[in-house]
C-alpha positions as semicolon CSV with decimal commas, in nm:
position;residue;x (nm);y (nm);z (nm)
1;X;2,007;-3,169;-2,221
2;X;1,876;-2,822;-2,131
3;X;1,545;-2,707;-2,157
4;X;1,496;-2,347;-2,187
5;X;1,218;-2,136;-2,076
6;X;1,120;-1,786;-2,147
7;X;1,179;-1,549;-1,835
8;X;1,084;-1,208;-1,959
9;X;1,149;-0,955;-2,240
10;X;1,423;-0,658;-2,139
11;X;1,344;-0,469;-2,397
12;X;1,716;-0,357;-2,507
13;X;1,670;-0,438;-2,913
14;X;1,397;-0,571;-3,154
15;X;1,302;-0,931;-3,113
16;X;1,565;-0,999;-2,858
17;X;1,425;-1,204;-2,463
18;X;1,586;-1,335;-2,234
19;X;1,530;-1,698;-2,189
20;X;1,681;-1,947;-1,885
21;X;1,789;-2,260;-1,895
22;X;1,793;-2,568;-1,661
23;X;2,102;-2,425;-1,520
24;X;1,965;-2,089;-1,477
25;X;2,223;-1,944;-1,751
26;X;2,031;-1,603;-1,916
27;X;2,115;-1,539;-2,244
28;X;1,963;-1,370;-2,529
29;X;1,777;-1,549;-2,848
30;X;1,552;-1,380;-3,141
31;X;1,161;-1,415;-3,083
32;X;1,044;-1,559;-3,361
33;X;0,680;-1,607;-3,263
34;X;0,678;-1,232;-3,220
35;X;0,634;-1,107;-3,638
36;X;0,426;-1,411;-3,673
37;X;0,109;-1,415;-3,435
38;X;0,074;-1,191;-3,122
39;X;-0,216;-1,333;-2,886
40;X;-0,378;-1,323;-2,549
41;X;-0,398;-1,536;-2,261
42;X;-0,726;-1,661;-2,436
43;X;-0,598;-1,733;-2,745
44;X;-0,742;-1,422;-2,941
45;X;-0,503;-1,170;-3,141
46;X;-0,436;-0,844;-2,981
47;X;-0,554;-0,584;-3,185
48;X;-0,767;-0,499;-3,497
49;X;-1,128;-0,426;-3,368
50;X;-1,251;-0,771;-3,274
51;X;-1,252;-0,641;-2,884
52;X;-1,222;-0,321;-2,703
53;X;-1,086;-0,307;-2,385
54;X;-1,258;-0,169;-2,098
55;X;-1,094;-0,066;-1,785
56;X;-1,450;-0,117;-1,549
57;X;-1,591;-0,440;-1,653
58;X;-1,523;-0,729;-1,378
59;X;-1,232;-0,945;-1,397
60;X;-1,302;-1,295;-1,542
61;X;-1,223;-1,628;-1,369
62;X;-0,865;-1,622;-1,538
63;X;-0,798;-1,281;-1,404
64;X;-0,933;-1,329;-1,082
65;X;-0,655;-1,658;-1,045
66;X;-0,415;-1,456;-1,190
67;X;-0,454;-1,164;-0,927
68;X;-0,475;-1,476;-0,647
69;X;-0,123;-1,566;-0,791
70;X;0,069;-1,281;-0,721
71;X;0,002;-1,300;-0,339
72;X;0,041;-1,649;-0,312
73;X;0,363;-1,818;-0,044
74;X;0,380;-1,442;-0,026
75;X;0,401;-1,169;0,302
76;X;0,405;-0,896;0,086
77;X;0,221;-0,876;-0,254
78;X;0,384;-0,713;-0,582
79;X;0,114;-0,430;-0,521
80;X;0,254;-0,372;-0,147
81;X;-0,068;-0,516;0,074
82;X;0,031;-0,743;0,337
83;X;-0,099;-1,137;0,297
84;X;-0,202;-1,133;0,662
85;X;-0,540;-1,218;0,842
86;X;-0,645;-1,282;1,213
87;X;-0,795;-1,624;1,312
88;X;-1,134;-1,585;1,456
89;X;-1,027;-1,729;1,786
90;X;-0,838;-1,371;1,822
91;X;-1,177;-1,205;1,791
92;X;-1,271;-1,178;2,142
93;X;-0,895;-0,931;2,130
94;X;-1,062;-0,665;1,856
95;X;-1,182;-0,450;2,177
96;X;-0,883;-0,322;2,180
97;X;-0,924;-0,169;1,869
98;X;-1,208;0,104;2,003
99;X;-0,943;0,244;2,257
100;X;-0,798;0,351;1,965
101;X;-1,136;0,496;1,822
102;X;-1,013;0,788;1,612
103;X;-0,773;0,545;1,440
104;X;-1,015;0,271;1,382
105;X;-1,258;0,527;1,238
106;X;-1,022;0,660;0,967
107;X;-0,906;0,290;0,878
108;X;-1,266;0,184;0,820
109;X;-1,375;0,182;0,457
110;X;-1,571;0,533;0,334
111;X;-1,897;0,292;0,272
112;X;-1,900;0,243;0,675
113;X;-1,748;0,590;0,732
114;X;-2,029;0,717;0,555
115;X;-2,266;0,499;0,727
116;X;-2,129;0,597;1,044
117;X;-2,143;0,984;0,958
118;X;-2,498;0,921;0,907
119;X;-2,631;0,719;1,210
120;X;-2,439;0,955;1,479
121;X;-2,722;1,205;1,352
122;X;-2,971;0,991;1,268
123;X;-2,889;0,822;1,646
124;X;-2,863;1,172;1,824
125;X;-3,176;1,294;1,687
126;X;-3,388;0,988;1,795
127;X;-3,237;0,942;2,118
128;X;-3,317;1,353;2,242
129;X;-3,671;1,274;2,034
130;X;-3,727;1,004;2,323
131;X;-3,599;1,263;2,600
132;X;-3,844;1,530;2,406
133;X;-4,135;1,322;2,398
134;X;-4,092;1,189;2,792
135;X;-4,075;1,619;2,902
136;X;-4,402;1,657;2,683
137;X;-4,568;1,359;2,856
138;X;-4,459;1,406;3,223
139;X;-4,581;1,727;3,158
140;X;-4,929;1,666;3,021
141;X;-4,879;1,844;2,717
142;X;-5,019;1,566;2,496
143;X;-5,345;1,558;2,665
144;X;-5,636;1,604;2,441
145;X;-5,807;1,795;2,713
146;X;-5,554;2,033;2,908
147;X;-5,686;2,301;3,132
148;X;-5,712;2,691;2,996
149;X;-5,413;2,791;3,221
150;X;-5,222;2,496;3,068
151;X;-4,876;2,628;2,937
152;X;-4,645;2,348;2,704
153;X;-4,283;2,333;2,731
154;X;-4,280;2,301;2,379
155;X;-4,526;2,504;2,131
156;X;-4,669;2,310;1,861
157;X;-4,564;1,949;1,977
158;X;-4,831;1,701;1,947
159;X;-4,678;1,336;1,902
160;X;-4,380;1,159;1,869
161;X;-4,320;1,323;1,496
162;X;-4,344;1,614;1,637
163;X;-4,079;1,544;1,871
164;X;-3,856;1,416;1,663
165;X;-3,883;1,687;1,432
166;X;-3,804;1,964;1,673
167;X;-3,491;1,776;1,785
168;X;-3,340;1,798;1,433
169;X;-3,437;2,147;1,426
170;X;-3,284;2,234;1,773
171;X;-3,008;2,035;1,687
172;X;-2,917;2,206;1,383
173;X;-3,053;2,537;1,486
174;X;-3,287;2,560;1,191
175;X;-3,559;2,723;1,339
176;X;-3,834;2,702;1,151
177;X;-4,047;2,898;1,364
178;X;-4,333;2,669;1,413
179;X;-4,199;2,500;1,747
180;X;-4,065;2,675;2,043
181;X;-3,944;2,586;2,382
182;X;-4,143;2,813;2,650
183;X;-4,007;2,970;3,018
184;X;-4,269;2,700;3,195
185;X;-4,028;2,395;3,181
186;X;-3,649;2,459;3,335
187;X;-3,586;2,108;3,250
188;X;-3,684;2,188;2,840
189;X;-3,457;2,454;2,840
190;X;-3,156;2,244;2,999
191;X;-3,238;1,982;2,747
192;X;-3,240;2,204;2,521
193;X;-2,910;2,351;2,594
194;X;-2,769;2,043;2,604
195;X;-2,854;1,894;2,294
196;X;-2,712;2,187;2,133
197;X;-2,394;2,087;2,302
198;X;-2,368;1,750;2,153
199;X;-2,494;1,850;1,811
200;X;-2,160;2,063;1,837
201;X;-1,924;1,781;1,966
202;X;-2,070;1,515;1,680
203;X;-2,014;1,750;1,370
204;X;-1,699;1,836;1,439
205;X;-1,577;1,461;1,579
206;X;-1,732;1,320;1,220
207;X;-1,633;1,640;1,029
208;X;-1,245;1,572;1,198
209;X;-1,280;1,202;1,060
210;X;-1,387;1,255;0,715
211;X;-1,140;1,564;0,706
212;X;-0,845;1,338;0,820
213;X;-0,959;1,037;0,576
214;X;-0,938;1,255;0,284
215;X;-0,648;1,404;0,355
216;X;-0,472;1,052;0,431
217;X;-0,231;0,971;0,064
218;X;-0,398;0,599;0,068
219;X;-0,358;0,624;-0,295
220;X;-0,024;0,789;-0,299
221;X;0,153;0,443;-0,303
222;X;-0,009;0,349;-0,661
223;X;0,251;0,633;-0,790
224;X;0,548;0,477;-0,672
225;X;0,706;0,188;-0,891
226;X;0,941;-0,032;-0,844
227;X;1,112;-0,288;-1,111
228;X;0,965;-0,622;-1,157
229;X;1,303;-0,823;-1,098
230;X;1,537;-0,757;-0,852
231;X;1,885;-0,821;-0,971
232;X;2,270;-0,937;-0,856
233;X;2,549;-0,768;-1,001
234;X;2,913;-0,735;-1,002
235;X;2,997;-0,380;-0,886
236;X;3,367;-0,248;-0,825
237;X;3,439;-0,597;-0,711
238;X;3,147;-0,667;-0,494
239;X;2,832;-0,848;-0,541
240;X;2,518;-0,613;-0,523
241;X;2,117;-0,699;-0,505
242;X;1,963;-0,358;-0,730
243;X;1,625;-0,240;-0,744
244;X;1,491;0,056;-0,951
245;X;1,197;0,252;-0,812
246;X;1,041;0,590;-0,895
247;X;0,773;0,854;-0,788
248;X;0,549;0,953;-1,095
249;X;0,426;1,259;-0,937
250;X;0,610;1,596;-1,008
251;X;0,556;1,663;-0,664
252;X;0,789;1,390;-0,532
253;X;0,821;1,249;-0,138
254;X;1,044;1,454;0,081
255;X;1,261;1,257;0,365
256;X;1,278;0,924;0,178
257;X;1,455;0,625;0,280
258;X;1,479;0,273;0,185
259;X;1,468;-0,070;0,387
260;X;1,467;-0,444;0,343
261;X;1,447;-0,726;0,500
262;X;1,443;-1,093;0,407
263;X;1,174;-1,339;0,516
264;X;1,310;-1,690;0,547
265;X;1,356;-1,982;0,744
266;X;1,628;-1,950;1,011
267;X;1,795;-2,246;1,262
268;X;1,998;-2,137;1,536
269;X;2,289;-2,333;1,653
270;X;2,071;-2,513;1,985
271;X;1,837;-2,648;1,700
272;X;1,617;-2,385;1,692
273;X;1,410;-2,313;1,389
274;X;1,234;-2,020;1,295
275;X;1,034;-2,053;0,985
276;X;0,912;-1,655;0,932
277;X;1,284;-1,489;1,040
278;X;1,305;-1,129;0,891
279;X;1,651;-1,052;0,863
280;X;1,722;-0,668;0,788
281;X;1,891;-0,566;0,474
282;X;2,042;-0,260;0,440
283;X;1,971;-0,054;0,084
284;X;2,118;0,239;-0,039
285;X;2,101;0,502;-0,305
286;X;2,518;0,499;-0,321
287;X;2,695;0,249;-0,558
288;X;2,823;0,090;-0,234
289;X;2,437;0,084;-0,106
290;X;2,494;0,333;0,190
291;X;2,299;0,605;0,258
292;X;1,986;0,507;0,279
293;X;1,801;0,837;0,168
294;X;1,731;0,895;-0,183
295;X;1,570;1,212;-0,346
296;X;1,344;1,049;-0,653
297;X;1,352;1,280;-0,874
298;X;1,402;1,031;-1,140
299;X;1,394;0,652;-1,175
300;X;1,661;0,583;-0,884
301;X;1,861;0,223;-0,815
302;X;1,932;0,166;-0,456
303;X;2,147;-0,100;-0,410
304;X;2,236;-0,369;-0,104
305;X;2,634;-0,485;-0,074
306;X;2,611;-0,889;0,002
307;X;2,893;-0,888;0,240
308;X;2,949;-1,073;0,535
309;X;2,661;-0,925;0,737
310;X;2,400;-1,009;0,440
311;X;2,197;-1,275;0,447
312;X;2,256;-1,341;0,116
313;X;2,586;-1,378;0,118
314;X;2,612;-1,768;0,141
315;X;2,385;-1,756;-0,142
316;X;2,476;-1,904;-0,488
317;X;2,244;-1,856;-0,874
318;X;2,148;-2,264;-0,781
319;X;2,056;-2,174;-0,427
320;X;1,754;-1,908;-0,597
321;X;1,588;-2,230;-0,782
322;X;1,604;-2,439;-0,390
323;X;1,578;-2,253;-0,120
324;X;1,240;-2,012;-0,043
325;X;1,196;-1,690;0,072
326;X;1,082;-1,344;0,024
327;X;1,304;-0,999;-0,002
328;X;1,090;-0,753;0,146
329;X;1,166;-0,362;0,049
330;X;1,014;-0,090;0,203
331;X;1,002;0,272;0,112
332;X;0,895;0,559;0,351
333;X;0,859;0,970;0,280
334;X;0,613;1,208;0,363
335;X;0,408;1,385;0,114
336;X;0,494;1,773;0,070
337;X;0,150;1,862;0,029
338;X;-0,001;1,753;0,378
339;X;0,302;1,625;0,557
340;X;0,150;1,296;0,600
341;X;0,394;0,998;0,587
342;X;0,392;0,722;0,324
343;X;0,479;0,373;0,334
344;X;0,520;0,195;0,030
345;X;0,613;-0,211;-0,002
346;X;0,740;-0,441;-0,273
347;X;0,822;-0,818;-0,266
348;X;1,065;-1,048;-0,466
349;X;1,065;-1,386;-0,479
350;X;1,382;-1,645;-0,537
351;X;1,260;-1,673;-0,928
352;X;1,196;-1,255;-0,935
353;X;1,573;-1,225;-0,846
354;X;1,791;-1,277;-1,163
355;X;2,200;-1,352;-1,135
356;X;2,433;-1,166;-1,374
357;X;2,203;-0,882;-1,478
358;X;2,231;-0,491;-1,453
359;X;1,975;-0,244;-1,519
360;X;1,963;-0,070;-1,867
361;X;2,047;0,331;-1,772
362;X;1,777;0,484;-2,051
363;X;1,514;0,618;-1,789
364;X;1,710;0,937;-1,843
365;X;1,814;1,199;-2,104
366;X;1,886;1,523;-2,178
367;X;1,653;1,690;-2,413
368;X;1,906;1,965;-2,603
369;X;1,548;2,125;-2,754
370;X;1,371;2,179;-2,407
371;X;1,705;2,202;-2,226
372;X;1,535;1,928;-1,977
373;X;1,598;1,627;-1,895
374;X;1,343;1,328;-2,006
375;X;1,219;1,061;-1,814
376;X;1,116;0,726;-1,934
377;X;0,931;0,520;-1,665
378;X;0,839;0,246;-1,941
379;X;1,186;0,111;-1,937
380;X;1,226;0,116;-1,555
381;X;1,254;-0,287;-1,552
382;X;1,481;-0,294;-1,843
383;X;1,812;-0,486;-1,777
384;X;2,105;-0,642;-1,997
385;X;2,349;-0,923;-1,891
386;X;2,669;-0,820;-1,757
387;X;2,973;-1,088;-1,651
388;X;2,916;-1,150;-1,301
389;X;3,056;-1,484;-1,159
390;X;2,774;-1,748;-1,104
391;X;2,910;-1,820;-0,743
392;X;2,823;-1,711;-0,407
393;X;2,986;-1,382;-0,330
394;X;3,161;-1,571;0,023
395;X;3,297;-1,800;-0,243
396;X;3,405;-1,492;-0,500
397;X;3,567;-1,303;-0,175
398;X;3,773;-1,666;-0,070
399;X;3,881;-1,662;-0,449
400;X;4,018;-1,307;-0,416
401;X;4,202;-1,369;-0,106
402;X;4,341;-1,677;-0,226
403;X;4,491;-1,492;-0,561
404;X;4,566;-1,166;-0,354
405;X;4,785;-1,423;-0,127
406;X;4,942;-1,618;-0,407
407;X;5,086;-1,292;-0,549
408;X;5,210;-1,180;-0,188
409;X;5,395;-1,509;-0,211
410;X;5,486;-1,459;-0,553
């Protein structure tokens, strides 16, 4: 008795998903439910104009769950972020972290970048306010009765406003007019002179910070896709792991190249276990997955060749239902128009990775009117089944060493 469950549409024809059985066969059935009633998570049709959708309101409690789901048991979320934290008994270790205070500056958020822009002033022009007010003092230039040879250091100063006001103007060399530093204190004019100094060295240490944060392609990762399944197929004899990725922009990465690894739990021959283990897997834009640069100009499959250095290659379809772990894929470029580098992740799960499917080759075509060629990124995940064996590929290679040695014999 099998019961089957819907995976996901691949949108080759019509009405047509995929749907898996207890065995984890894939095959294709008609969607009835589709022409008759087309709803939400909540039970409501989609549309008509009984709801609009709108992109800013906040997510609801489903959504929020939802959004909890795709990192959970994972390293690496669908949208690339990293499922990591540090315990708090590690926080006494975060001084290490201002050593590196130009870094740790740019990797703050811009509501604390722009709170730190700020209070550098805001600090600087307080702190020479106090030095201000203390020459004005020492000096008795706040006296309400001074002598009639009495010269100030500073003209026009008469409290600690005053003060503070003249240090934003001398910092900023506003000059107003209305307060001046005389010849009668040396130590106002080195003061003076130095403050101008430091107004220099903040601007341009928070000007370099801001300049460097907006220049950094944090968002340049949201234009790189990647399939939603990973898939194993049968190529020229040899069992492959694809994945299909692409860079929206026209403006693509220059210098990219693709790496994986596999997250998993490992036990060495002395007994040792490992549960976190990354083991590196080797991708490739070649249909033998070498070469590990790609140019994406175009939705591109790179491909991995489970052989006898893969860690999948003891692997068979039941093994994706059992075992757990995590196929991490990594790509890295650097954007042409600052030369900054990007790093962009991607994670698959056992149940993300489907056995006996190949991707569907309709992201491109040539357009004989604009004599270019079109790109479709909406059917980037699209796949159809193909006739790959449903064994391991160790067990497919002992099977066609075993028949290659029966004909020798033969």
């Amino acid at each position: 008795m099998s019961s089957e469950k819907p995976l996901l549409k691949n949108g080759t024809a019509g009405n047509l998903i995929s749907k898996m059985d207890s065995q984890g066969n894939i095959k294709q059935v008609v969607d009835n439910e589709k022409e008759e009633k087309s709803s939400s998570f909540f039970g409501k049709t989609f549309g008509g104009s009984q709801t609009n959708w709108n992109p800013f309101r906040k997510k609801s409690g489903l959504m929020r769950v939802m959004h909890a789901q795709t990192k959970k048991n994972r390293v690496v979320s669908k949208h690339g972020r990293i499922n990591t934290f540090s315990k708090s008994e590690d926080a006494n270790e975060s001084h290490r972290l201002l050593k590196d205070f130009f870094t740790s500056m740019i990797e703050l958020s811009w509501s604390w970048t722009l709170f730190s822009f700020a209070a550098s002033f805001y600090i600087s022009w307080l702190l020479f306010a106090v030095i201000w007010y203390l020459v004005v003092y020492s000096h008795g230039d706040l006296e309400d009765v001074k002598p009639e040879d009495h010269t100030v250091c500073v003209d026009n100063i008469v409290d600690f406003t005053s003060c503070f006001l003249y240090s934003l103007e001398t910092q900023h060399t506003i000059g107003y007019g209305g307060r001046a530093v005389t010849e009668e204190c040396p130590i106002a004019v080195i003061v003076m002179s130095f403050q101008s100094i430091v107004g220099v060295v903040i601007q341009a240490c928070m000007a370099g910070i801001v300049f460097a944060k907006f220049t950094m392609p944090t968002s340049r990762a949201a234009t790189i896709l990647f399939s939603k399944n990973a898939l194993i197929t049968l190529r020229n004899g040899s069992f492959y792991l694809v994945v299909r990725l692409a860079d929206l922009r026209p403006t693509h990465l220059i210098e990219c190249h693709v790496s994986g690894h596999l997250m998993g739990k490992e036990t060495t021959q002395e007994g040792e276990e490992i549960p976190y283990h990354l083991a590196s897997m080797s991708f490739g834009s070649n249909l033998d997955g070498t070469t590990d640069y790609i140019q994406p100009i175009w939705p591109i499959i790179v491909s991995h060749k489970i052989d006898e250095s893969s860690p999948l290659y003891n692997m068979a379809p039941r093994d994706f239902q059992s075992k757990q772990f995590e196929i991490i894929l990594t790509l890295e470029g650097v954007t042409p128009e600052t030369g900054f580098s990007v790093q962009v992740r991607t994670s698959y799960l056992p149940s993300e990775v489907l056995w006996g499917q190949r991707f569907e080759h309709s992201t491109v075509a040539y357009d004989k009117d604009m004599s270019k060629y079109a790109v479709s990124y909406g059917t980037l995940s699209n796949f159809v089944q193909d006739r790959t064996p449903r064994c391991s590929a160790k067990e497919h290679d002992e099977r066609n060493a075993t028949g290659k040695q029966e004909e020798r014999e033969t």
